[in-house]
N, C-alpha and C positions, 0 to 999 in steps of 0.2 A: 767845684767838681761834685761835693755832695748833694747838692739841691735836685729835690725828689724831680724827676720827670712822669709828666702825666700822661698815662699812655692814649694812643686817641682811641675814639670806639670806634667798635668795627661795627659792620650789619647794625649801625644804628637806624632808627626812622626819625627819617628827618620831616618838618612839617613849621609853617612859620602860626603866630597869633599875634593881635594887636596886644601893645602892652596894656590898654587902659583895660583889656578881658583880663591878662593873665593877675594885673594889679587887683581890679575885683574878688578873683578866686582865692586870692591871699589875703585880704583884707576881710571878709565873708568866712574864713574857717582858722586865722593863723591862728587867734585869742585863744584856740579850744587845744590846741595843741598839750598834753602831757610833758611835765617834766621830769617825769619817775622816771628813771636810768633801770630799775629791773623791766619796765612793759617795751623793752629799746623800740618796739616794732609799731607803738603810739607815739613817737620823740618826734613825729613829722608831719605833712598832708598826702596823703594817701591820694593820686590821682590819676585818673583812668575813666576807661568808655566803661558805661555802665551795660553791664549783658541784655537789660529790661529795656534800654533806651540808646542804642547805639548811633544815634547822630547827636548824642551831645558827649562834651568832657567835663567831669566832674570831676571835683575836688572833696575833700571830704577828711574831718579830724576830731578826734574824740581823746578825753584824758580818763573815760570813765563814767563822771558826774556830768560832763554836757558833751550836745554832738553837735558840729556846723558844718551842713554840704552847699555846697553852689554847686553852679553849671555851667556853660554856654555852648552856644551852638558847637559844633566839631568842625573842628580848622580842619581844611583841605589833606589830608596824606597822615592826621591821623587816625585814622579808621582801624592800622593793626597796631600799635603803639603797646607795648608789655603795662603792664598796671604798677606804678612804682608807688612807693615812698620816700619824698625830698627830706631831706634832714630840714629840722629846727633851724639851726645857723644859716645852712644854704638858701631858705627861706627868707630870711632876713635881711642876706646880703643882696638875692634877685628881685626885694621889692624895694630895695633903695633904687636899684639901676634901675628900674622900671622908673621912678620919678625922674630921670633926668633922659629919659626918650619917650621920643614923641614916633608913632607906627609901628610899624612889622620887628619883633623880636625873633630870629631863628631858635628853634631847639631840634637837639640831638639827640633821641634814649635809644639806648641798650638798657640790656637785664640787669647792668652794671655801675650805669652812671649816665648822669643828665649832662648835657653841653648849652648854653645857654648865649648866644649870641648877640650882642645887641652893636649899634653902629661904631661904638670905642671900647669896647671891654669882651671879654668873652670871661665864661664863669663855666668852670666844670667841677660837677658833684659827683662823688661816689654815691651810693644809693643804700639804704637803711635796706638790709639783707634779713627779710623778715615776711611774716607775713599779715596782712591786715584782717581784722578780725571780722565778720559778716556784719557789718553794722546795719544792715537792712531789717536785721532781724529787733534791735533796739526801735526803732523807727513807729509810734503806735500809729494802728491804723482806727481805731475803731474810737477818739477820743472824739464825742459830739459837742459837749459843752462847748460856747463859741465863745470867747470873749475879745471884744474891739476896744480900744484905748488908744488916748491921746500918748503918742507916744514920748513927746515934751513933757508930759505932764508925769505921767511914769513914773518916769526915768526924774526927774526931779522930785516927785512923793520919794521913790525910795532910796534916795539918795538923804534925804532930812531925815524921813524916821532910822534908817540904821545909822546914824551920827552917835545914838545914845546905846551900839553895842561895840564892845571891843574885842567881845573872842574872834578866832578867826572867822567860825562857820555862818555866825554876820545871819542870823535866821531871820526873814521876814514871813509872817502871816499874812497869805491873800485871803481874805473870806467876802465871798459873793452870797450875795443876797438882790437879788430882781436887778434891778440896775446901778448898785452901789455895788464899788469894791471899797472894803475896808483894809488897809494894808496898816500891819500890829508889829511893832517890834518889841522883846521884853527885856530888860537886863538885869541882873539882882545890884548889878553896885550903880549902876546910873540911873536907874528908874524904866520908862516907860516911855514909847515914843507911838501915834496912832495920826492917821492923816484917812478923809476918806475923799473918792475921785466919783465921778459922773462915768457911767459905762454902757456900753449896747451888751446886753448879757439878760435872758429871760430862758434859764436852764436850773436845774434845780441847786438850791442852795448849795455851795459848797464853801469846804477852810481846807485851805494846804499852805504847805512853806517850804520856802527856797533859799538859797543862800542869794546874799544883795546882792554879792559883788560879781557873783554870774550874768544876772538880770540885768545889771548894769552891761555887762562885757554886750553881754546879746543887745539889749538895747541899744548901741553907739554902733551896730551896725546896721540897724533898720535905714531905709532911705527917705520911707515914705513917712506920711504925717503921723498914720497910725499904724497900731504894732497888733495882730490876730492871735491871740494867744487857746489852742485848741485844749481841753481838760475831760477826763474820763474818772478818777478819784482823788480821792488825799494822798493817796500812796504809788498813782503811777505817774511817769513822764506826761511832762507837756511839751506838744509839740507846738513851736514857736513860728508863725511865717511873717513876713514882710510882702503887705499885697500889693506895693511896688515896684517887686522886682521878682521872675519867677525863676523858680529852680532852689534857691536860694530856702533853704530849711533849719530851724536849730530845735534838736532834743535837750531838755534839760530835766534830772530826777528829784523826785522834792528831798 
């Protein structure tokens, strides 16, 4: 007699998406998700028509230190759709169903809560009651520095040289020079760890650093072979794209 009833939503908009889009939006931003319980209104993916770009749906999630947005085209009906934020957990449990259906997933939003239909389950979410913070404005526009890399290659350099740090913040040195990158990690109790890579990069000299284990996250979503990584100094964001898949952006701060 006690088990909570969930009430339905009213004045929802309703609008259906293939799963293998809604799987991508989730798999493209979930990693960057916040776990800090004071920022509650970072604990999810922030999803809604962009005002700049209204025939797509973006996705979009930030802890802080890194930002990941996708997109895709704009499913049929939803064009007025309220801009929400899915919780963490509800995220997790809608990209497991997403693996086990194949087409059209229905969804329900209100200002309140998401409904999420698929051919044997339905899943309904209350909605992280918050507001998301302008992340357009983190977004740099003006970084020229271009740098292209094997992204297998990367993602394997720096995965070897941070082996020899153990604090969390896991620092690696990118320093570009004409078409080398040198990627430096230091430790005081393990030593020293340095790998250099082959790169298209003819901008001016630069060193910055990043924590690995982001670099990694970011990298294990790229699709394509190589990874474009945009640079403006030592000290600001780099903006991360994937130029086989578009929409698809990560900010990350050194």
């Amino acid at each position: 007699d006690d088990y909570p009833i969930m009430t339905e939503i009213e004045n929802g908009n309703k609008f259906s998406i293939q799963s293998v889009d809604l799987a991508s939006l989730i798999d493209n931003t979930k990693f960057a998700i916040s776990l800090e319980e004071t920022r509650y209104y970072l604990n999810g993916i922030f999803l809604h028509v962009p005002a700049s770009n209204k025939d797509k749906l973006r996705a979009v999630a930030t802890d802080g230190h890194r930002l990941a947005q996708a997109e895709i085209p704009l499913p049929n009906g939803a064009e007025n759709i309220p801009s929400i934020i899915l919780p963490r957990k509800a995220v997790g449990e809608i990209r497991k169903l997403t693996d086990v259906t194949d087409g059209l997933i229905e969804i329900v939003i209100s200002d309140t809560k998401a409904k999420f239909i698929f051919p044997n389950a339905i899943l309904t979410t209350k909605l992280i009651d918050g507001s998301f913070p302008d992340y357009q404005r983190v977004i740099p526009k003006e970084n020229l520095n271009r740098l292209i890399v094997s992204n297998s290659d990367f993602s394997k350099a720096i995965d070897r040289v941070s082996t020899v740090s153990i604090e969390k913040s896991r620092a690696v040195k990118l320093s570009l020079n004409n078409n080398l990158l040198s990627l430096n990690v230091s430790s005081h109790d393990l030593g020293n760890a340095s790998e250099d890579l082959e790169i298209e990069y003819n901008y001016d000299n630069l060193e910055i650093g990043f924590n690995a284990k982001y670099l990694l996250d970011i990298a294990a979503q790229i699709q394509g072979t190589e990874i474009e990584i945009l640079l403006s100094d030592s000290a600001s964001p780099a903006l991360i794209t994937d130029p086989d898949q578009d929409g698809v952006i990560f900010v990350l701060m050194p």
